[in-house]
VEXSEFI-109057 format. One record per residue: residue number from 1; residue in one letter; y, x negated, z negated of N, C-alpha, C in turn. Coordinates in steps of 0.001 Angstrom, whole numbers, padded with zeros to 6 digits. Each point is the difference from the previous one (the first is absolute). Last residue first. Layout:
N
PT   nuse   vexro   n.north    n.east      n.up   ca.north   ca.east     ca.up   c.north    c.east      c.up
PT    NUM       a         Y         X         Z          Y         X         Z         Y         X         Z
...
This chain:
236
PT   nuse   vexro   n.north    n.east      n.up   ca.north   ca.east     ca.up   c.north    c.east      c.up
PT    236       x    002030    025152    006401    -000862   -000607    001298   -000831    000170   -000531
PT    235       x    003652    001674   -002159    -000835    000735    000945   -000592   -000798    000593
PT    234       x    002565   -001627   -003478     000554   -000447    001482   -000843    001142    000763
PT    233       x   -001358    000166   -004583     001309   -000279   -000328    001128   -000060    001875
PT    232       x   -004846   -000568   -000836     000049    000720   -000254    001672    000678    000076
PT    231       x   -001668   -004327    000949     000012    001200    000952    000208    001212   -000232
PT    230       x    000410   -003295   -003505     000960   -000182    000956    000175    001103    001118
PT    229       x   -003224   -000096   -003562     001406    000805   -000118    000575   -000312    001389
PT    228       x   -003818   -001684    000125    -000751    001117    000079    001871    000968   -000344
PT    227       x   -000327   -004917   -000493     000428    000804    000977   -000288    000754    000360
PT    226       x   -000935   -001340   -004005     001381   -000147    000176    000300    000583    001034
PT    225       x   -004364   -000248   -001334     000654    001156   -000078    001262   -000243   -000193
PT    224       x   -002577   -003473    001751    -000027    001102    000568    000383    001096   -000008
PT    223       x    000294   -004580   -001981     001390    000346    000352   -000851    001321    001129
PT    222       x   -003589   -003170   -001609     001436    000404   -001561    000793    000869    000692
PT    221       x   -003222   -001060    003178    -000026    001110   -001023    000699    000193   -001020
PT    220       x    000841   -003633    002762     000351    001488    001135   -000138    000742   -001013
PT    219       x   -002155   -003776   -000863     001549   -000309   -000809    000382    001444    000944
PT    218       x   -003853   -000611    001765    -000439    000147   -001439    001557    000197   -000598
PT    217       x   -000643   -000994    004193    -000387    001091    000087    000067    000358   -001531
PT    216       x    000980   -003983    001163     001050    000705    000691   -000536    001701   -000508
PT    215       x   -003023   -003876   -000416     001145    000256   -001413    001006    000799    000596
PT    214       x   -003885   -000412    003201    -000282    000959   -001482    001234   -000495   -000887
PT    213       x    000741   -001495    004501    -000646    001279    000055   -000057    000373   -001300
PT    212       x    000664   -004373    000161     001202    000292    000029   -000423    001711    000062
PT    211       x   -003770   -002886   -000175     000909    000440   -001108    001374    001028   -000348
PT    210       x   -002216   -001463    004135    -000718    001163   -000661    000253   -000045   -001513
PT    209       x    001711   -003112    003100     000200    001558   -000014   -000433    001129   -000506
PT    208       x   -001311   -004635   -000877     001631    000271   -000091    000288    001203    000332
PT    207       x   -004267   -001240    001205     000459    000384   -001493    001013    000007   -000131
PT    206       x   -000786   -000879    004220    -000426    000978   -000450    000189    000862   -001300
PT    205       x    001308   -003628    003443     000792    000417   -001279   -000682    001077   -000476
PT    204       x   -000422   -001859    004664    -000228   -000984   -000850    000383    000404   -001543
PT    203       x    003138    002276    003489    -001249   -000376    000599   -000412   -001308   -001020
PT    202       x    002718    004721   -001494     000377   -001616    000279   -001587   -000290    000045
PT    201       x    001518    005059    001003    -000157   -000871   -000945    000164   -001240    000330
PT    200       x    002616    004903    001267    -000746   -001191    000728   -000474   -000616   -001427
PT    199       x    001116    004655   -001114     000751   -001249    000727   -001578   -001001    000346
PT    198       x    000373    005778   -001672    -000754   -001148   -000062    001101   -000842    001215
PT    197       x    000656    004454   -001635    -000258   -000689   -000586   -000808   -001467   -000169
PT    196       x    000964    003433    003054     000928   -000129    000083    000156   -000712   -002049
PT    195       x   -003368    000850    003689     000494   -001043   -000022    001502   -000171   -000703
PT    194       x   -004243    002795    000729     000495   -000992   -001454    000673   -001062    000097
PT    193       x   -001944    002440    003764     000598    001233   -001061    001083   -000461   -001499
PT    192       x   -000344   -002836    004765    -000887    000567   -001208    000980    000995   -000751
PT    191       x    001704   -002753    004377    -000779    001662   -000107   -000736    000447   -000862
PT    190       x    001824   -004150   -000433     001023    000824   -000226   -000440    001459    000411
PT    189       x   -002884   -004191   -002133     000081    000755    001320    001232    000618    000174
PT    188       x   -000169   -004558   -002300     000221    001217   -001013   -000448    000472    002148
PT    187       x   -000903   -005111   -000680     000367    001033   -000007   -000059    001593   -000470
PT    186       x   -002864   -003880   -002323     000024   -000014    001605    001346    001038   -000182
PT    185       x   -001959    000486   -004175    -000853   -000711    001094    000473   -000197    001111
PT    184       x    003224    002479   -003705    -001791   -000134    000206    000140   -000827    000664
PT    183       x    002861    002019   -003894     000192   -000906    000969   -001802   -000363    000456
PT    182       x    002924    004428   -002633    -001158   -000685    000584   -000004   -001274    000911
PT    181       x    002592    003616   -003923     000225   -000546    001224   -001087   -001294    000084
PT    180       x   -000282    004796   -002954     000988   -001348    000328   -000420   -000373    000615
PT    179       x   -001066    004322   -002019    -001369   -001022    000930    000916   -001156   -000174
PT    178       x    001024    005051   -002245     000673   -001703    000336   -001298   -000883    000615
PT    177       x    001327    005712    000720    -000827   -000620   -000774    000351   -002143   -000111
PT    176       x    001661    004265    002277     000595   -000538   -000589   -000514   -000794   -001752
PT    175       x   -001733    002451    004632     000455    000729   -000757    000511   -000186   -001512
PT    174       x   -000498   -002549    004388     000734    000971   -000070    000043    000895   -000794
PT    173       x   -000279   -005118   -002169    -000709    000961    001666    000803    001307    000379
PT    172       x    002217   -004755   -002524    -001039    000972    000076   -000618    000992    001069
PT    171       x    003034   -004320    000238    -001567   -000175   -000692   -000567    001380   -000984
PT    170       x    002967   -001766    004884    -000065    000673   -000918   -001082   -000336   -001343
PT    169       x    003700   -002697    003607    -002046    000102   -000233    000395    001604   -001036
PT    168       x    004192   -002752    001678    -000539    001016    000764   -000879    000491   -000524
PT    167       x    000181   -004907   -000378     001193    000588    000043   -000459    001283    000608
PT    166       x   -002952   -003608   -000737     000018    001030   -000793    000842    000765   -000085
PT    165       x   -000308   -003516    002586    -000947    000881    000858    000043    001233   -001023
PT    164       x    002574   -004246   -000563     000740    001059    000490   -000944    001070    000493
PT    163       x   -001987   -003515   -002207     001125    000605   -001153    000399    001192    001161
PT    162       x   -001771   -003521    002168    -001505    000650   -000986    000823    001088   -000644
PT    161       x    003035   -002888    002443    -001049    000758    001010   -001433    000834   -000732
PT    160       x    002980   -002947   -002746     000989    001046    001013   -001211    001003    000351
PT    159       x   -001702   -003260   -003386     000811   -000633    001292    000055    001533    000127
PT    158       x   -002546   -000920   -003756     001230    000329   -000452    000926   -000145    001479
PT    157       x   -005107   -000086   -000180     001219    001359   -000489    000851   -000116   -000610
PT    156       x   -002268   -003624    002236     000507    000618    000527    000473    001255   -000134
PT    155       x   -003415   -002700   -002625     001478   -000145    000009    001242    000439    000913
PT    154       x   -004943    000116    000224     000689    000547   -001112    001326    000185    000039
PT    153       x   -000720   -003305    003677    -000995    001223   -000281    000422    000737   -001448
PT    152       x    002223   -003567    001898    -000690    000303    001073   -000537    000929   -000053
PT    151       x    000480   -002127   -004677     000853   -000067    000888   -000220    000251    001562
PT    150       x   -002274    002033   -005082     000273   -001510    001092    000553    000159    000788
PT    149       x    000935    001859   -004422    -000782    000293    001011    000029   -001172    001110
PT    148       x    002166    001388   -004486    -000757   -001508    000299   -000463    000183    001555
PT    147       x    004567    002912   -002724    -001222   -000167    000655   -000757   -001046    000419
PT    146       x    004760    003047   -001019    -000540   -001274   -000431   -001482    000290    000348
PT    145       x    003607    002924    000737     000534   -001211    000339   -000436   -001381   -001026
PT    144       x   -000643    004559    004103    -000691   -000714   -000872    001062   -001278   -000499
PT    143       x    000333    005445    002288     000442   -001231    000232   -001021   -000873   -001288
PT    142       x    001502    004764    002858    -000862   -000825   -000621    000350   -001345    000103
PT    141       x    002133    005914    001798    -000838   -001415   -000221   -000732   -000978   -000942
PT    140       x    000845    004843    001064     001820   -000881   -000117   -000453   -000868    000551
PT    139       x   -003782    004401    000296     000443   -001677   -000585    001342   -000713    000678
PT    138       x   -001602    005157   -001753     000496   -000424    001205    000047   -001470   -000177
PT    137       x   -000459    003970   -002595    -000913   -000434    000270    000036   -000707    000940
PT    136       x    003896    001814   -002520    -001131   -000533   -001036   -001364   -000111    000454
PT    135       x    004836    000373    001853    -001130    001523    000244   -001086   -000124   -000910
PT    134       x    003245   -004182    000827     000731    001180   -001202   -000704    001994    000356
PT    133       x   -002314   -005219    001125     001083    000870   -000098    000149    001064   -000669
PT    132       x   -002006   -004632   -001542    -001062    001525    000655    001469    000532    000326
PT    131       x   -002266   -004967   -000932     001400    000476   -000404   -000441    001126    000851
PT    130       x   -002337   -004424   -002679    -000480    001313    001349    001435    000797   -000077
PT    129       x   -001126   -005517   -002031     000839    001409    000002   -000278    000784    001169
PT    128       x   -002536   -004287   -002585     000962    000574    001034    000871    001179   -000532
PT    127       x   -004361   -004174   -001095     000984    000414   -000292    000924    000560    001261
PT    126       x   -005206   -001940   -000694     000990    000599    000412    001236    000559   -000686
PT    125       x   -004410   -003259   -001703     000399    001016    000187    001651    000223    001050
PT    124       x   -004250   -003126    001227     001056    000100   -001135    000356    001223   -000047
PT    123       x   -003918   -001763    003060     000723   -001035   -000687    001081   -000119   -000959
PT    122       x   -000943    003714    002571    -001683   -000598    000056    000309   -000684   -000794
PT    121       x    003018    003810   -001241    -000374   -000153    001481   -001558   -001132   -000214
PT    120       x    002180    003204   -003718    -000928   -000645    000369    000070   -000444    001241
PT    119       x    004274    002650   -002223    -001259   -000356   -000090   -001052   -000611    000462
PT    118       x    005360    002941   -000388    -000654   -001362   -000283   -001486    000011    000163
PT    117       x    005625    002901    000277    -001642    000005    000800   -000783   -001444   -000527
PT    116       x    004859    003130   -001037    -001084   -001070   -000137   -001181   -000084    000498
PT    115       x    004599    003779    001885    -001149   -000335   -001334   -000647   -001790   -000120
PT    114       x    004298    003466    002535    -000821   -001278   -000035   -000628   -000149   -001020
PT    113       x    002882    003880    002901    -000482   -000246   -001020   -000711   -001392   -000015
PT    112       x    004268    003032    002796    -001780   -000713    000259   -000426   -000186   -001421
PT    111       x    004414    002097    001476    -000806   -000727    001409   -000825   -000717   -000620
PT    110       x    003441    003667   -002054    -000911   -000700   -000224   -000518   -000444    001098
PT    109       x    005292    001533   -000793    -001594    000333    000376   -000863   -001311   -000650
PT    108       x    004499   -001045   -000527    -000203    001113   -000458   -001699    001239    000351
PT    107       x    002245   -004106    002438     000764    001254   -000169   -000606    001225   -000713
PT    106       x   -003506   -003363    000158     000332   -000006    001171    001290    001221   -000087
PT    105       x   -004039   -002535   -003234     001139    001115   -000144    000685   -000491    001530
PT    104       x   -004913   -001411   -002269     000843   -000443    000484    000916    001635    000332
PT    103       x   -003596   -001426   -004069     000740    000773    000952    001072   -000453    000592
PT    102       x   -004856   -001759   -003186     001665   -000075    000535    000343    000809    001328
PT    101       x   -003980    000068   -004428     000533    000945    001429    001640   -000911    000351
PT    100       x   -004687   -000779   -004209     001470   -000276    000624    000385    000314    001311
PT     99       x   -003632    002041   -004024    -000050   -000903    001576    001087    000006    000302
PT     98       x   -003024    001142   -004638     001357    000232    000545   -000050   -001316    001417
PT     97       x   -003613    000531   -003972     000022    001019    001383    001587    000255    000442
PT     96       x   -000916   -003466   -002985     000367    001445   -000850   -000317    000679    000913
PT     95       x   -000573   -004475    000233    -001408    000791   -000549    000630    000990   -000726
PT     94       x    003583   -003523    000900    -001237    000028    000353   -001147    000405   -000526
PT     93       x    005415    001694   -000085    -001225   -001513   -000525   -000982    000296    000523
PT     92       x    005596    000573    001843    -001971    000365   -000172   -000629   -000702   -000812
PT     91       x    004679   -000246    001540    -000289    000744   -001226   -001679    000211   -000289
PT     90       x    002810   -001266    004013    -000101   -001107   -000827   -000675    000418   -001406
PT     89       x    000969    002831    003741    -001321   -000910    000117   -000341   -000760   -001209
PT     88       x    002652    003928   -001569     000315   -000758    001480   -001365   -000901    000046
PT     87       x    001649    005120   -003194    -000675   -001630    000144    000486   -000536    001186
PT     86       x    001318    004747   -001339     000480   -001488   -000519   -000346   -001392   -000033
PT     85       x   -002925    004511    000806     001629    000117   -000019    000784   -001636   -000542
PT     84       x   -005338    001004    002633     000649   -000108   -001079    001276   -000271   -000334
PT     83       x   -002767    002812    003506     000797   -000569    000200    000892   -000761   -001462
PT     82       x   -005155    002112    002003     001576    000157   -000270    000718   -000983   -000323
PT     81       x   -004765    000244    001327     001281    000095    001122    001017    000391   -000493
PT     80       x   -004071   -001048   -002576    -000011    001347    000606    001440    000326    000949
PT     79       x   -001034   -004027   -002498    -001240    000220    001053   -000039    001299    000606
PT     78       x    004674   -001984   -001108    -000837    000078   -000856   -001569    000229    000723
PT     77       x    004972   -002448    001454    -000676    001503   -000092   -001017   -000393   -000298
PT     76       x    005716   -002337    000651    -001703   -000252   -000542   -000831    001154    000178
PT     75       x    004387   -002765    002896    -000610    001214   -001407   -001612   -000268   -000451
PT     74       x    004915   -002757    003178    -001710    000519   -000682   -000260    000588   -001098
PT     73       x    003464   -001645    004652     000246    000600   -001440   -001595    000314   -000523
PT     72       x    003056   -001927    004654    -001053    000014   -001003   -000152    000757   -001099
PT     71       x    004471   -001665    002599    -001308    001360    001317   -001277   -000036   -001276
PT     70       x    003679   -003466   -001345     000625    001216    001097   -001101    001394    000164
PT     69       x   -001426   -004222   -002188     000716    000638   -000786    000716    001243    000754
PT     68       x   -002508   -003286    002868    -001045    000915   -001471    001114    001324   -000482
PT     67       x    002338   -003368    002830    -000621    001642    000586   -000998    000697   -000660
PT     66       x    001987   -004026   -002183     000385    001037    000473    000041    001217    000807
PT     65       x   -002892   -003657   -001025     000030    000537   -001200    001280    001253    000427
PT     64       x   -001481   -002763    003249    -000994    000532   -000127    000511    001119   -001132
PT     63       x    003160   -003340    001006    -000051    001239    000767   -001381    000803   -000123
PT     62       x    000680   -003668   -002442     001074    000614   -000168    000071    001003    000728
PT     61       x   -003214   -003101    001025    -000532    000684   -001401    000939    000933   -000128
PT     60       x   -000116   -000772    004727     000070   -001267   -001178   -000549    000866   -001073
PT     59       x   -000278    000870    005771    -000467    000737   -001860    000580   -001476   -001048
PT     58       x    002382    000940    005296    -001304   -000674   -000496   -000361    000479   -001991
PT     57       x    003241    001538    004624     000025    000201   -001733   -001664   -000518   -000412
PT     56       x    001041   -000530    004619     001338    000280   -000401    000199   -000550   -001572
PT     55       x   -003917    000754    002002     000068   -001351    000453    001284    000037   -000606
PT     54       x   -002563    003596   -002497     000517    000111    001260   -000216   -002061    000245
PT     53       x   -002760    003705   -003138     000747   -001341    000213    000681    000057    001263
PT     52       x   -002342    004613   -001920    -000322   -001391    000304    001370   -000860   -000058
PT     51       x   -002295    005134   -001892     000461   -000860   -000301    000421   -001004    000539
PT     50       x   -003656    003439   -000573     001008   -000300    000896    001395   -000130    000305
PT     49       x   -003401    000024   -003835     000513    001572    000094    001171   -000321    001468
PT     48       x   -002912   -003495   -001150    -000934    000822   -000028    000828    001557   -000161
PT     47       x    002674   -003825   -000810    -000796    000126    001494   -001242    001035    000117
PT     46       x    002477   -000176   -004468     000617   -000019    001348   -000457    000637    001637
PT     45       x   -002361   -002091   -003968     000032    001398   -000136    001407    000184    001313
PT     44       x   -001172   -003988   -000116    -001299    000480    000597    000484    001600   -000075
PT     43       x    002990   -002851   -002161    -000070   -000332    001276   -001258    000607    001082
PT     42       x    000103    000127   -005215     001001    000650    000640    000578   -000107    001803
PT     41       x   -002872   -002897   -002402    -000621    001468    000124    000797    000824    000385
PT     40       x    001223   -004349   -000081    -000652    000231    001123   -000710    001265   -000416
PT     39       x    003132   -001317   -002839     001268    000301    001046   -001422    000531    000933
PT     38       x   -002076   -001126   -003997     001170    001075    000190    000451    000216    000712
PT     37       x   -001921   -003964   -000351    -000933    000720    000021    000323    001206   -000240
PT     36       x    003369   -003183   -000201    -000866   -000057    001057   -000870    001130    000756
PT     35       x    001386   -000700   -004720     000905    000748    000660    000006    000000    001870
PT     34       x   -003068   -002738   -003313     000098    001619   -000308    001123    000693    000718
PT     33       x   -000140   -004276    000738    -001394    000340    000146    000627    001185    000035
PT     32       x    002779   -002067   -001549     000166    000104    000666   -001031    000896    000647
PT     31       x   -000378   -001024   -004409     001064    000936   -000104    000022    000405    001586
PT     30       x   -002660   -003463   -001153    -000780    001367    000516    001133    000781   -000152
PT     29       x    001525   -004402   -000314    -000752    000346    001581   -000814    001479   -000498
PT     28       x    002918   -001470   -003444     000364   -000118    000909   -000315    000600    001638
PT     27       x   -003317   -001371   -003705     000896    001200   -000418    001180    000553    000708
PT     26       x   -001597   -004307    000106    -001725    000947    000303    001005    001859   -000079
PT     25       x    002117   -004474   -000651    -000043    000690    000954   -000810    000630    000537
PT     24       x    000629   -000694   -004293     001088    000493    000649    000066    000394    001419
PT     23       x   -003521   -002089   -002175    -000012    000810   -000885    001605    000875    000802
PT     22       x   -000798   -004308    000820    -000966    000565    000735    000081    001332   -000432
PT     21       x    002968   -002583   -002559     000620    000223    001192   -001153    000696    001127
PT     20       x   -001894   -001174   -004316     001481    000979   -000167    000617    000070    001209
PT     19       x   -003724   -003191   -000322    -000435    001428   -000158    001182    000918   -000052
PT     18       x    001544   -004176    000062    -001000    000242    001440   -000328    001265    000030
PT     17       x    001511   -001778   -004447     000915   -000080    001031   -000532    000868    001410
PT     16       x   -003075   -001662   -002881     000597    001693   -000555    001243    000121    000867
PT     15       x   -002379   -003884    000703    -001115    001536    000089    000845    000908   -000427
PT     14       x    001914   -004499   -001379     000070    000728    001974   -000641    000825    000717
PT     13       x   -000689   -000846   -004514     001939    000174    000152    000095    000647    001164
PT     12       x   -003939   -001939   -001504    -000289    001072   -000759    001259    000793    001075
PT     11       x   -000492   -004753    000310    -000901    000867    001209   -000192    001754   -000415
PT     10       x    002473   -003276   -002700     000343   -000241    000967   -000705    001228    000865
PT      9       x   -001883   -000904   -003714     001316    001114   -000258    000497    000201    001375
PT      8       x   -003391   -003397   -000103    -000658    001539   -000161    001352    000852   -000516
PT      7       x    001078   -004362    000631    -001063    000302    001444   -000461    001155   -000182
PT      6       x    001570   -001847   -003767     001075    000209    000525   -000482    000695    001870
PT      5       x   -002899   -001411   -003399     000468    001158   -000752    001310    000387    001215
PT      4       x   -002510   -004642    000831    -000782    001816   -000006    001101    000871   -000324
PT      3       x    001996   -003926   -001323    -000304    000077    001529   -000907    001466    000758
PT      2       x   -000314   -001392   -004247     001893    000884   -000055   -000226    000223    001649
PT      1       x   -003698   -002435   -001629    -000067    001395   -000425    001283    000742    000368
């Protein structure tokens, strides 16, 4: 019986032992996690407000976080495009109609804006950043920095060559209505009328794009009468 009793404290000891140091380093690794997962959003918001890496100056976390901190800055605005006084991204709760805006600063000017972008591709949701210059209809760029999509296909909106077609695009019309930006079928015509909203699409990816088409278009509408000021505000 002592023999039992001692086999079951014993085994009690080294469960709680075990559990306490797992318990540490469970806690440990998402502290990291989580700050990870910080440096790489911030690494997208960046790049998506053109931004890049040199061979010279390769990105560490330390330098990601410092050119964040240098050139970045974020506000908040309400569904009706203003501009809530004192908040920052970090301040949002969720399901107040408030949308987080980071602004890249260039000497004191403004050079671009970067919003959130997320939703449905075929196989997962999308995560990114759309970034709009500083005329408020003009695309900065784009970037994705999480996503299931398959690889070869879907998944090719996060490679260069898919991303850089949105550089330039407009996504309203001429009489400044918002359509957003269109990824179609095959090559963009450049003699189309519409072409100055529409990029190349990815061959095999249908749904992927055609997700990417409607949440782009949709997350566009939170931040329309933001930039209905912007232009307003810039004469464009």
């Amino acid at each position: 019986m002592r023999s039992n009793a001692y086999t079951l404290v014993f085994t009690m000891a080294v469960t709680i032992v075990l559990g306490f140091f797992l318990s540490l380093a469970n806690s440990a690794l998402k502290d990291r996690q989580e700050l990870n997962t910080q440096i790489d959003m911030k690494k997208n918001i960046l790049q998506s407000l053109d931004f890049s890496p040199s061979e010279e100056k390769p990105w560490t976390p330390e330098i990601v976080q410092a050119i964040f901190d240098d050139y970045i800055s974020s506000m908040v605005v309400d569904k009706d495009g203003n501009i809530v006084e004192g908040k920052t991204a970090d301040d949002i709760i969720e399901g107040n109609n408030e949308f987080p805006v980071f602004v890249k600063t260039l000497n004191g000017t403004v050079d671009g804006y970067a919003i959130p972008i997320s939703g449905k591709g075929l196989w997962s949701t999308l995560f990114g950043y759309f970034a709009v210059e500083s005329d408020g209809m003009t695309a900065k760029g784009i970037t994705f920095y999480s996503h299931g999509e398959t690889p070869g296909l879907g998944g090719e909106v996060e490679k260069s060559w898919f991303r850089d077609n949105f550089k330039g695009k407009r996504f309203i019309n001429s009489s400044g209505a918002l359509i957003g930006i269109q990824a179609i079928k095959g090559g963009v015509d450049e003699s189309s009328v519409d072409a100055y909203h529409q990029v190349d699409g990815i061959s095999g990816a249908t749904m992927t794009v055609k997700g990417l088409n409607n949440f782009l278009l949709k997350d566009l509408k939170n931040y329309e009468l933001f930039f209905i000021q912007i232009r307003n505000n810039t004469g464009a």
